[in-house]
Backbone as ProteinMPNN parsed JSONL, in Angstrom:
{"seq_chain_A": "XXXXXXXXXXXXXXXXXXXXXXXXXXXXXXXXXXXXXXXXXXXXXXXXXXXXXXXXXXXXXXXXXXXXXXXXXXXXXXXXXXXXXXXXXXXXXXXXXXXXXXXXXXXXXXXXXXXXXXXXXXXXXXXX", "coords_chain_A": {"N_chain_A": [[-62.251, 153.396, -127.52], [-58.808, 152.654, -128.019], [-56.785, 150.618, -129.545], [-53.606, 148.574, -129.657], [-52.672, 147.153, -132.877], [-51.259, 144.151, -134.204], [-50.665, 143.782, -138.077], [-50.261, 142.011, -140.943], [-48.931, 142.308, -144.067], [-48.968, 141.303, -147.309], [-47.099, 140.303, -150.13], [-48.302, 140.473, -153.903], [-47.391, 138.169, -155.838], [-46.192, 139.009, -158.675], [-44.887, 139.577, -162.276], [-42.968, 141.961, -162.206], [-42.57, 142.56, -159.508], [-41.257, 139.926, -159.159], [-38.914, 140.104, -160.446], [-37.922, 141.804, -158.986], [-37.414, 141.005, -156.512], [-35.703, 139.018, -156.887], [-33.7, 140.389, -158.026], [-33.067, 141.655, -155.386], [-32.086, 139.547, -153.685], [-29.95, 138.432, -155.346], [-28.546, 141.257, -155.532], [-27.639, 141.206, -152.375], [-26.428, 138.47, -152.03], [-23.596, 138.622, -153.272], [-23.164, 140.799, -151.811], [-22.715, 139.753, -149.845], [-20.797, 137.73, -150.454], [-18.83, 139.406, -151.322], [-18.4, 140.626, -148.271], [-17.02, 137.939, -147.653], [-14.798, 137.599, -149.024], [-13.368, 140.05, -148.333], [-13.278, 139.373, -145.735], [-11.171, 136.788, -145.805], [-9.25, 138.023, -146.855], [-8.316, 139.893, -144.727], [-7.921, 137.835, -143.063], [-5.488, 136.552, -143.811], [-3.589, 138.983, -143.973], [-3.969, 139.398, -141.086], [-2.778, 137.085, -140.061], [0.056, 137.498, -141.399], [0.909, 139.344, -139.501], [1.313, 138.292, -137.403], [0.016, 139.371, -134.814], [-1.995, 138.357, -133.133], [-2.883, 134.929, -131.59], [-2.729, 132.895, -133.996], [-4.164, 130.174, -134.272], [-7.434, 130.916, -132.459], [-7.549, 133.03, -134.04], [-7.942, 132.442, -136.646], [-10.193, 130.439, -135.915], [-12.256, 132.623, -135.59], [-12.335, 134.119, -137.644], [-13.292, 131.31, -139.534], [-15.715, 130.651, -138.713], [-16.791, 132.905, -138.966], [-17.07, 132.972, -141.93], [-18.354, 131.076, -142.56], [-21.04, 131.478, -140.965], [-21.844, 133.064, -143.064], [-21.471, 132.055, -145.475], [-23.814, 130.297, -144.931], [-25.697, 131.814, -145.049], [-25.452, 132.992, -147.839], [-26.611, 130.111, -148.793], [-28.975, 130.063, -148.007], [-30.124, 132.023, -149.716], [-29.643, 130.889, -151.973], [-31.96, 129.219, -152.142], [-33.888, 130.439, -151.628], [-34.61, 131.724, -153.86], [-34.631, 129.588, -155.46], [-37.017, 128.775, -154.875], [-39.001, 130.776, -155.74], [-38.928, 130.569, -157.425], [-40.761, 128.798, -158.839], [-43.04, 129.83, -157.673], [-46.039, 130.502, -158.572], [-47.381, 133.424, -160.251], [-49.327, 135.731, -159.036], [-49.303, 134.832, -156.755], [-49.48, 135.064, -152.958], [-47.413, 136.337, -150.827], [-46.261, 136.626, -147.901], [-44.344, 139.525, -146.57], [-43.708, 141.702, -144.056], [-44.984, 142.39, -141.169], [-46.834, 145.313, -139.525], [-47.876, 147.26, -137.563], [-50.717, 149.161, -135.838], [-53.374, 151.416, -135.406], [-56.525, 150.61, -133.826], [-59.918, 151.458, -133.789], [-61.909, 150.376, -131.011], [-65.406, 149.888, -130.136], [-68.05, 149.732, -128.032], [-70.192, 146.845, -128.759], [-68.598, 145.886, -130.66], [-67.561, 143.808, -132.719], [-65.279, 141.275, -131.182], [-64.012, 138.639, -132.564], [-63.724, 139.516, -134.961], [-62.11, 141.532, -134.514], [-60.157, 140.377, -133.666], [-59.454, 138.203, -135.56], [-57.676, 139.836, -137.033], [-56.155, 142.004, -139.773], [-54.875, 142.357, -143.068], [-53.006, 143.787, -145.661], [-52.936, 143.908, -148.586], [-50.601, 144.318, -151.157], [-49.942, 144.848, -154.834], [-46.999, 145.49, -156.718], [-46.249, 147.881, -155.631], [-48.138, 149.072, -154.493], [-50.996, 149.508, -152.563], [-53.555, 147.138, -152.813], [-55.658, 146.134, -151.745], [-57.562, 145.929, -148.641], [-57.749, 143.81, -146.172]], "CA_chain_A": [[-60.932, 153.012, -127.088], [-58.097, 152.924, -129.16], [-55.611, 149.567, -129.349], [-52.694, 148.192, -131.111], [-52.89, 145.532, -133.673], [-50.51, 143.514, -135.817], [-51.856, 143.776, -139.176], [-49.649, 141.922, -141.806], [-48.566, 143.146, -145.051], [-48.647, 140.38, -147.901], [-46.997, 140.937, -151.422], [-48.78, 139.474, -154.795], [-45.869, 137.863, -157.214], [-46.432, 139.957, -160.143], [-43.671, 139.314, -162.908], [-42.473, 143.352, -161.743], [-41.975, 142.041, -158.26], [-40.666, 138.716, -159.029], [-37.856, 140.371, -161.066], [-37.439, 143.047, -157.769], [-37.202, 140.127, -155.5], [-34.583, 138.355, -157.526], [-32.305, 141.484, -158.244], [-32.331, 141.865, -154.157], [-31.895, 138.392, -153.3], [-28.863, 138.711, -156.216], [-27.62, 141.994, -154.502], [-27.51, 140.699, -151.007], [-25.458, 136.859, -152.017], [-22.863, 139.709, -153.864], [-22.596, 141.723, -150.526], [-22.098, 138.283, -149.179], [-19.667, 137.357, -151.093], [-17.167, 140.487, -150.737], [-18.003, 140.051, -147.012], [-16.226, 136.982, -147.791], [-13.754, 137.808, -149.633], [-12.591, 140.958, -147.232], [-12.499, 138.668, -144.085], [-10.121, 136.08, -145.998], [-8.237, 139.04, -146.947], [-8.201, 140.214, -143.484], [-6.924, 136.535, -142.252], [-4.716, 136.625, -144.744], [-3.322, 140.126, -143.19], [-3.768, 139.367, -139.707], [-1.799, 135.95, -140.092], [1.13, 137.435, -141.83], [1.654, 140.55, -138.529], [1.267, 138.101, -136.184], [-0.295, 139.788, -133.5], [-2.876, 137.522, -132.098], [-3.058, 133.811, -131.226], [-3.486, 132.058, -134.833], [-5.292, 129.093, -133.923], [-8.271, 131.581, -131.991], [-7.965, 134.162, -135.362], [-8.559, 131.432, -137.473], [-11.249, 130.148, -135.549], [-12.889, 133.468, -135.434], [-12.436, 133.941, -139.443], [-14.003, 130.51, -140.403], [-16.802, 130.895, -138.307], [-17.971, 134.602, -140.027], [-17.202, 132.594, -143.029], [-19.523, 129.844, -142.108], [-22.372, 132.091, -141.509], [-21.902, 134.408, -144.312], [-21.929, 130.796, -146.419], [-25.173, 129.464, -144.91], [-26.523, 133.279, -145.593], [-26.129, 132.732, -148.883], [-27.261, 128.952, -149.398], [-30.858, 130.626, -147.985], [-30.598, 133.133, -150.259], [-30.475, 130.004, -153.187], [-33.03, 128.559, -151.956], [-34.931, 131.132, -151.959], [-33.96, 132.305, -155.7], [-35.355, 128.824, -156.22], [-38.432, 128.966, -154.414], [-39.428, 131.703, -156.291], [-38.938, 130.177, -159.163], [-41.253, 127.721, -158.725], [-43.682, 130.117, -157.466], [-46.944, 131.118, -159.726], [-47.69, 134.579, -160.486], [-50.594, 135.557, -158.288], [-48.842, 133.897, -155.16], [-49.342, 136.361, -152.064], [-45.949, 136.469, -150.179], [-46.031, 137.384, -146.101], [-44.027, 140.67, -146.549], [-43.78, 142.007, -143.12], [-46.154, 142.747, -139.946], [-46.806, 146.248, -138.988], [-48.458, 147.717, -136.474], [-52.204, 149.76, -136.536], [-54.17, 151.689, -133.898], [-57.375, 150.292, -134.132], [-60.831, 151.741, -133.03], [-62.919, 149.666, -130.873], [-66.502, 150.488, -129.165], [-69.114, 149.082, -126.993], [-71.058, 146.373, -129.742], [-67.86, 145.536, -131.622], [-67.654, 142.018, -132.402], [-64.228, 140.975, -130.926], [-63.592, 137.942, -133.068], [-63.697, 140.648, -136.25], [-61.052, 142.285, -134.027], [-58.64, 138.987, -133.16], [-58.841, 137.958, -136.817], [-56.127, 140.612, -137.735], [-55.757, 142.856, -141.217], [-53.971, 141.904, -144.155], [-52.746, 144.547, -146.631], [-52.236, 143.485, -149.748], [-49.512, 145.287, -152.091], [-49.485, 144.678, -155.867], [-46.525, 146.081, -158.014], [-45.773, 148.994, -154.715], [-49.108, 150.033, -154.716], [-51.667, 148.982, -152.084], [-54.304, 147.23, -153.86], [-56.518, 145.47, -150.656], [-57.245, 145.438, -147.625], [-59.035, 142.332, -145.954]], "C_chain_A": [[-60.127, 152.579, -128.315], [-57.144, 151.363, -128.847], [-54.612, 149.013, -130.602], [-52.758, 147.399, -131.443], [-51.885, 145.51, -134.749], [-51.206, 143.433, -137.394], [-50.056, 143.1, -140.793], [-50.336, 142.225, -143.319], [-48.282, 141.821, -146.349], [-48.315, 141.12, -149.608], [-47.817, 140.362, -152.366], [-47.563, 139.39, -155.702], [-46.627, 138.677, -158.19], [-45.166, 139.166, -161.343], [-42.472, 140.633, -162.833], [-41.705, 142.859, -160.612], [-41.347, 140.898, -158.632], [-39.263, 139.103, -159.518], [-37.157, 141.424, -159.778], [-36.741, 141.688, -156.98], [-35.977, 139.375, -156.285], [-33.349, 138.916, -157.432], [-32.124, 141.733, -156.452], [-31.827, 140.595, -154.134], [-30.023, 138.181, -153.872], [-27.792, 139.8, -155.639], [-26.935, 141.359, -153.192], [-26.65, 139.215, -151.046], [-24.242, 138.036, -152.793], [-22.348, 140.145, -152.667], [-22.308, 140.876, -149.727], [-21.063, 137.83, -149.505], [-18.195, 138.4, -151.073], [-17.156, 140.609, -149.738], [-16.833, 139.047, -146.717], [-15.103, 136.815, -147.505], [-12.874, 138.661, -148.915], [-12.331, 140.043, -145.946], [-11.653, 137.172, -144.713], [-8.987, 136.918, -146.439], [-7.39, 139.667, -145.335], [-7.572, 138.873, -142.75], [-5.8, 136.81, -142.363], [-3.372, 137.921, -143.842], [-3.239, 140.102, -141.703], [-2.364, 137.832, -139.281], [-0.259, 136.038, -140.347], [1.815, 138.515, -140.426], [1.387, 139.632, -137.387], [1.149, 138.128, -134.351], [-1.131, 139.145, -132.597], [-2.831, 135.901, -132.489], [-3.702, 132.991, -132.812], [-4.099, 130.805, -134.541], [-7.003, 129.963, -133.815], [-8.624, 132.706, -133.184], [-8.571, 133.084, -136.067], [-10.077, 131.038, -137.214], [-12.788, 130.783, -135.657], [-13.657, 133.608, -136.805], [-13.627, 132.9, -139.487], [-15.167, 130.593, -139.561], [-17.848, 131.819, -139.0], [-17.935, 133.778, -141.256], [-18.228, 131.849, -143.44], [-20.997, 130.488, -142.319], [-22.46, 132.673, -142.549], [-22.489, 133.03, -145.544], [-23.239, 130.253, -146.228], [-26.3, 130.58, -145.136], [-26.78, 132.904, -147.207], [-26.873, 131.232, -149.607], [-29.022, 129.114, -149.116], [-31.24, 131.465, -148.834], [-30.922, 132.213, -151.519], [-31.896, 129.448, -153.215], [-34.229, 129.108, -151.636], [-35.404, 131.817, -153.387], [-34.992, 131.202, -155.822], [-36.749, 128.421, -155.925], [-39.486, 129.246, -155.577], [-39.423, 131.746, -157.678], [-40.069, 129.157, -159.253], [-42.787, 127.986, -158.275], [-44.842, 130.619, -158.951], [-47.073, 132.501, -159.273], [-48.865, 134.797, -159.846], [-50.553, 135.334, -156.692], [-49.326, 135.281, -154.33], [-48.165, 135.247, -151.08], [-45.87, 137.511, -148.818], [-44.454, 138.68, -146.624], [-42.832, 140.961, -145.236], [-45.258, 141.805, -142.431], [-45.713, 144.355, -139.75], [-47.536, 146.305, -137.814], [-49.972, 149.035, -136.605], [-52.528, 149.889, -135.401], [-55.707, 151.32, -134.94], [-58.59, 151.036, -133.246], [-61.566, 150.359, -132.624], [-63.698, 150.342, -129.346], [-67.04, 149.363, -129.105], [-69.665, 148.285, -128.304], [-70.191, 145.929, -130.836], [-67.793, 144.289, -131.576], [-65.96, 141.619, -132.23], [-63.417, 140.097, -131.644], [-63.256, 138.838, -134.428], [-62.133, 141.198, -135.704], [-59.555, 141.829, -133.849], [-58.184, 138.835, -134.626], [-57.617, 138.494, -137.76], [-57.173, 141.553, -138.718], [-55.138, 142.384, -141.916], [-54.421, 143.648, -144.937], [-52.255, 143.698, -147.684], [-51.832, 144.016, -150.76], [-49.428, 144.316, -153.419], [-48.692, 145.535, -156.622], [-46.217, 147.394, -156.892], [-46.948, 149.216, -154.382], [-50.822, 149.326, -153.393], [-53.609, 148.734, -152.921], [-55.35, 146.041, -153.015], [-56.173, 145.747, -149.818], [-58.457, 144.969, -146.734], [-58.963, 142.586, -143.969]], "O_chain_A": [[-60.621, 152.225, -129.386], [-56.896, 151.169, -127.657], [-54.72, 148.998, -131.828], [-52.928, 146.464, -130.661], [-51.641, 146.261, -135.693], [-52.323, 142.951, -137.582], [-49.178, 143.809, -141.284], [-51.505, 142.337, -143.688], [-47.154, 141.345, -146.23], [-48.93, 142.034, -150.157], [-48.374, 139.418, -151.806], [-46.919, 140.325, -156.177], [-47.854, 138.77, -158.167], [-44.656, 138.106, -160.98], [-41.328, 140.474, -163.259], [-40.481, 142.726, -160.624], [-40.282, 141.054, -158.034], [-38.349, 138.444, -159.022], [-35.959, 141.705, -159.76], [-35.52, 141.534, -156.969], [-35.07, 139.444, -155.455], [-32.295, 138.435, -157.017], [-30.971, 142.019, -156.128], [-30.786, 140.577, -154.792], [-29.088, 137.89, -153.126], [-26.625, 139.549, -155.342], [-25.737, 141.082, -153.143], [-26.205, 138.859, -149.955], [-24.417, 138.445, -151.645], [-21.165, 139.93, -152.403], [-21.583, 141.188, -148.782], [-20.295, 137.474, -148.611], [-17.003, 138.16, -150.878], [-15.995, 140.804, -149.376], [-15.953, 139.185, -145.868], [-14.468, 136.321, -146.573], [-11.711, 138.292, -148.754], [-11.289, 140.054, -145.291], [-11.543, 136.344, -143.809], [-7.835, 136.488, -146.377], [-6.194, 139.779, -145.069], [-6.728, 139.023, -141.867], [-5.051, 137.22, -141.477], [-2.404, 137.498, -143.209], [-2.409, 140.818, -141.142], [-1.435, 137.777, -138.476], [0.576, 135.249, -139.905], [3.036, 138.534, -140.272], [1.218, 140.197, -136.306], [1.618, 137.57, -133.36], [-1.033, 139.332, -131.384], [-2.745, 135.619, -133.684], [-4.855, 132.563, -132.865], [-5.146, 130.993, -135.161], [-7.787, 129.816, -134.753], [-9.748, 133.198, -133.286], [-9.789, 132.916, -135.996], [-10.991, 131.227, -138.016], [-13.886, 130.234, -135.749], [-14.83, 133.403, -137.115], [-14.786, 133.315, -139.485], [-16.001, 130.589, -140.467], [-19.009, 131.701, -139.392], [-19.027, 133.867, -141.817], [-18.869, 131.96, -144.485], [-21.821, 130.293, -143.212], [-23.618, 132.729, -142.963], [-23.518, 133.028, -146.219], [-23.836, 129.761, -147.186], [-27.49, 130.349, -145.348], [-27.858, 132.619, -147.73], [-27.511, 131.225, -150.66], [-29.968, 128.579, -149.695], [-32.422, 131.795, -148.93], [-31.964, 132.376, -152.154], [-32.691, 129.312, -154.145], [-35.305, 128.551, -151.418], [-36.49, 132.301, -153.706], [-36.122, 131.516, -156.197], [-37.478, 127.804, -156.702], [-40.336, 128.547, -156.127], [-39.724, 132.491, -158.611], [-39.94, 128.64, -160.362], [-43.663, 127.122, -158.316], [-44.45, 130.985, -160.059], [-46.913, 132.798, -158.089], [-49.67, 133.9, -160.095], [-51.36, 135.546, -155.787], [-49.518, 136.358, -154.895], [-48.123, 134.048, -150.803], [-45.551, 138.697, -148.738], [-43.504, 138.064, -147.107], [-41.637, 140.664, -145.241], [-46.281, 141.296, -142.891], [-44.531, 144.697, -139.792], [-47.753, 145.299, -137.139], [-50.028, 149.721, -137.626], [-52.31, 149.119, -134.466], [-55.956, 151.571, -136.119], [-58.344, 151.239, -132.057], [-61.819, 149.45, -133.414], [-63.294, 150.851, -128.301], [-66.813, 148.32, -129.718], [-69.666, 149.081, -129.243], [-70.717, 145.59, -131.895], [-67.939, 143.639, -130.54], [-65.337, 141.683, -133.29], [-62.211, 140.348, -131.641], [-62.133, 138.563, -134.851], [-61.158, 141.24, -136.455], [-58.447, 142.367, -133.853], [-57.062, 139.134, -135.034], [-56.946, 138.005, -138.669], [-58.376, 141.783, -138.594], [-54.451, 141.576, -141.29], [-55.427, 144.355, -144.878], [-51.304, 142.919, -147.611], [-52.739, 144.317, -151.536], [-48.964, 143.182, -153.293], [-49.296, 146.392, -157.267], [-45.756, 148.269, -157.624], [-46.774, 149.996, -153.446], [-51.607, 148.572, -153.968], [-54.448, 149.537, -153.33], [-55.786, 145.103, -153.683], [-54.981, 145.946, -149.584], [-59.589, 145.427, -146.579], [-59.634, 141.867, -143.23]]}, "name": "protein", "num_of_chains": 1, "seq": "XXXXXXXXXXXXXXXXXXXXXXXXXXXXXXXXXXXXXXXXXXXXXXXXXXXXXXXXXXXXXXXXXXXXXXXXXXXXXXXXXXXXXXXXXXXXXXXXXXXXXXXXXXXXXXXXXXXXXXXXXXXXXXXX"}
């Protein structure tokens, strides 16, 4: 019989990856930031044609602004995490998914315990 199992996916910090993980983290507060910047532009623009209810635009605005801002204060604090992290670290990834065999005499607790993959540098380099 065949069944599905979660099997997470852990990274190892490398100094390769640590510099990957940085430059996204760096991308993504960037794409945050001209998010930003376009929906105060867009106030900006909607405020001056006066077509809808400024009070309720406004409202709308600083709100996306709000999240977009607490988007990136996770993204510092993850910058600084990761700074703080040693080389070696393993880093939860994702979870996938895995068809697993199991027969008559399998020991079930073997089966509950999960999978781990473990990825160094792209390259799968365990699996426990």
């Amino acid at each position: 019989m065949k069944i599905i199992q979660l099997v997470t996916v852990k990274q190892v910090l490398t100094e390769t990856s640590k510099k990957e993980l940085l430059a996204g983290y760096e991308a993504q507060k960037m794409k945050l930031q001209k998010e930003s910047d376009q929906l105060r532009f867009e106030l900006k623009k909607q405020e001056k044609t006066k077509k809808l209810h400024p009070a309720s635009l406004k409202k709308h605005f600083e709100k996306e602004l709000q999240m977009r801002q607490e988007k990136v204060q996770l993204l510092d604090f993850q910058i600084e995490q990761l700074h703080m992290l040693p080389l070696g670290s393993e880093l939860k990834e994702k979870e996938v998914q895995a068809i697993i065999e199991v027969e008559e005499g399998t020991r079930w607790e073997d089966i509950e315990k999960g999978k781990t993959i473990i990825i160094k540098d792209g390259i799968v380099d365990e699996i426990r």
